[in-house]
C-alpha positions in Angstrom: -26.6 -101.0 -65.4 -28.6 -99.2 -62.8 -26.1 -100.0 -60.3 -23.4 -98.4 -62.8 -25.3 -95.1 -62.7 -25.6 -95.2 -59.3 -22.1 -95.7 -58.8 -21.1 -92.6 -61.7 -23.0 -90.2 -59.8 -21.5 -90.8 -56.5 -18.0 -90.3 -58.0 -19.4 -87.0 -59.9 -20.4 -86.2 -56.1 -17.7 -86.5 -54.6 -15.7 -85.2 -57.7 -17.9 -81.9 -57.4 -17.8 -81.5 -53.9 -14.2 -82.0 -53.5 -13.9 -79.1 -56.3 -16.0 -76.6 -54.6 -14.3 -77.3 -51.3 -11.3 -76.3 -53.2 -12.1 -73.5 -54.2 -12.0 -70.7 -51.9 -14.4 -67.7 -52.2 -12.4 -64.7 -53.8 -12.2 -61.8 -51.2 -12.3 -58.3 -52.6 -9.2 -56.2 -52.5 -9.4 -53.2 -51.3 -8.1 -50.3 -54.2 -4.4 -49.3 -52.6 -4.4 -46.1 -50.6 -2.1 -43.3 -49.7 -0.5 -43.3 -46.1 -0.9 -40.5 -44.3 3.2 -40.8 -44.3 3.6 -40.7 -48.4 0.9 -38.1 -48.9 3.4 -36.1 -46.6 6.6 -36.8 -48.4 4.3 -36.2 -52.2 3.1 -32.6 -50.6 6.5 -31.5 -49.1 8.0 -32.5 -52.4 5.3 -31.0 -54.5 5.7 -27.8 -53.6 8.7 -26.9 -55.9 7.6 -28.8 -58.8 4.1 -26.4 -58.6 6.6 -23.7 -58.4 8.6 -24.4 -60.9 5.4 -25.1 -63.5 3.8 -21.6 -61.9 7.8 -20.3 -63.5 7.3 -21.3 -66.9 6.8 -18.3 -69.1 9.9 -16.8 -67.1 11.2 -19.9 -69.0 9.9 -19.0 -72.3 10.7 -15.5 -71.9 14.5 -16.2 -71.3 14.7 -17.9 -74.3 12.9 -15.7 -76.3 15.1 -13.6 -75.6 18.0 -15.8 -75.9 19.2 -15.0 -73.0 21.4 -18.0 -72.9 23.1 -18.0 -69.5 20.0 -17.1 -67.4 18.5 -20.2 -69.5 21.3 -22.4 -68.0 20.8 -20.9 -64.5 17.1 -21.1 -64.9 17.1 -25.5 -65.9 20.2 -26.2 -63.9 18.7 -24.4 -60.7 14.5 -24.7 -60.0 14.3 -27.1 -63.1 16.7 -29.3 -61.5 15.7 -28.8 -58.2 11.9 -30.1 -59.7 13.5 -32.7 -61.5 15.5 -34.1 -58.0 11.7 -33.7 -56.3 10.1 -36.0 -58.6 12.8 -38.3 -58.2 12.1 -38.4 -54.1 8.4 -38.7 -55.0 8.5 -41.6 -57.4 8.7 -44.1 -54.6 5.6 -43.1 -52.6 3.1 -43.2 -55.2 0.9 -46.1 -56.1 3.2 -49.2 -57.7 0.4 -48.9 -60.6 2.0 -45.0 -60.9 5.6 -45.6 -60.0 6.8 -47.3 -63.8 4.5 -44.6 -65.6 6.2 -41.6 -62.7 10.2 -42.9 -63.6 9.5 -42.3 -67.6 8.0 -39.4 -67.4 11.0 -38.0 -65.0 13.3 -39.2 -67.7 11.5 -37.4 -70.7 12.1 -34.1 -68.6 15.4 -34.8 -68.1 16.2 -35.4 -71.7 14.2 -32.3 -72.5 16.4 -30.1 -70.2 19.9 -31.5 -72.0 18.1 -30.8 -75.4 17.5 -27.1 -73.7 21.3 -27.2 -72.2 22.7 -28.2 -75.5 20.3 -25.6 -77.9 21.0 -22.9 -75.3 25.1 -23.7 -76.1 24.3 -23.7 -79.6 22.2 -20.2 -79.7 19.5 -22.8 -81.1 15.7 -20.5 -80.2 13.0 -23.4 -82.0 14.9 -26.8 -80.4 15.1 -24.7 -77.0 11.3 -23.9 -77.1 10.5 -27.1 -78.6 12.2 -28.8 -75.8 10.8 -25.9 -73.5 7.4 -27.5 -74.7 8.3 -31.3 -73.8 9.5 -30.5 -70.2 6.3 -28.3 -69.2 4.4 -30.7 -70.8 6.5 -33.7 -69.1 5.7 -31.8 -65.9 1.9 -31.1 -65.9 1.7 -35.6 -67.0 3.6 -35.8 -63.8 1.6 -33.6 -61.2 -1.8 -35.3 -62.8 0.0 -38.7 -61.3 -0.1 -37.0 -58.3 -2.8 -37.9 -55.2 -5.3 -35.0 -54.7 -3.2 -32.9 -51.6 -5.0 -31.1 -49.2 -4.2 -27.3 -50.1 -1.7 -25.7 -48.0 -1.2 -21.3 -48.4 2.1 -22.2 -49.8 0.5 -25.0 -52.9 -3.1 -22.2 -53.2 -0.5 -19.1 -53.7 2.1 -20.2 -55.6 4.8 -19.5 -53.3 7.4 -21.6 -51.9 7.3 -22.6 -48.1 
């Protein structure tokens, strides 16, 4: 019997240390970073979309007014234009923000057809309701975006 116990705990041994051998020590991933290239390409596509959101109560105002054909300039031109931008930055951020980036691109567009089509109609509420969804569509989209180092052209406002 004593020699079966002897024999059981060798095997559990070898059992054990062939398991921890195994295993191999988990190394810690570094949280992904921004390249120096893709934080270029975010800030140099940023600037519009900052525009654009700096624009809004132009926006509001136009359809207030129901001034239906500067509406269609105004989301076929710079909302557009910001729409297109988001488009070129969705592949340089994070994978993690990339799915999250794409849906929220596609909310805006579907807000600006809602706009299109209420501004055809002579429809005010679905035009600011939809006015609503797009701004709102682009401030989830800027808070995906890295932290930029400021440039005159993002602190001001303007374009450059």
């Amino acid at each position: 019997m004593a020699r079966q116990r002897t024999f059981i705990s060798l095997i559990l041994v070898l059992i054990t240390t062939f398991l921890v051998g195994c295993g191999s020590p988990t190394e810690a991933v570094p949280p992904p970073v921004y390249t120096p290239a893709q934080l270029e390409k975010i800030q140099k596509y940023a600037t519009d979309i900052y525009a654009v959101r700096d624009r809004a109560a132009e926006l509001q105002s136009l359809i207030e007014n129901r001034d239906w054909i500067k509406v269609g300039n105004f989301i076929h031109g710079p909302m557009a234009e910001a729409r297109y931008d988001m488009n070129y930055i969705v592949p340089n951020l994070l994978p993690s923000e990339q799915s999250k980036a794409r849906q929220i691109t596609r909310d805006l567009f579907n807000s600006l057809v809602k706009i299109d089509q209420a501004a055809s109609d002579g429809n005010q509420r679905v035009a600011l309701n939809s006015y609503d969804a797009a701004y709102a569509s682009i401030e989830k989209f800027l808070d995906l975006l890295p932290e930029l180092p400021q440039t005159p052209a993002l602190e001001s406002g303007e374009e450059g």
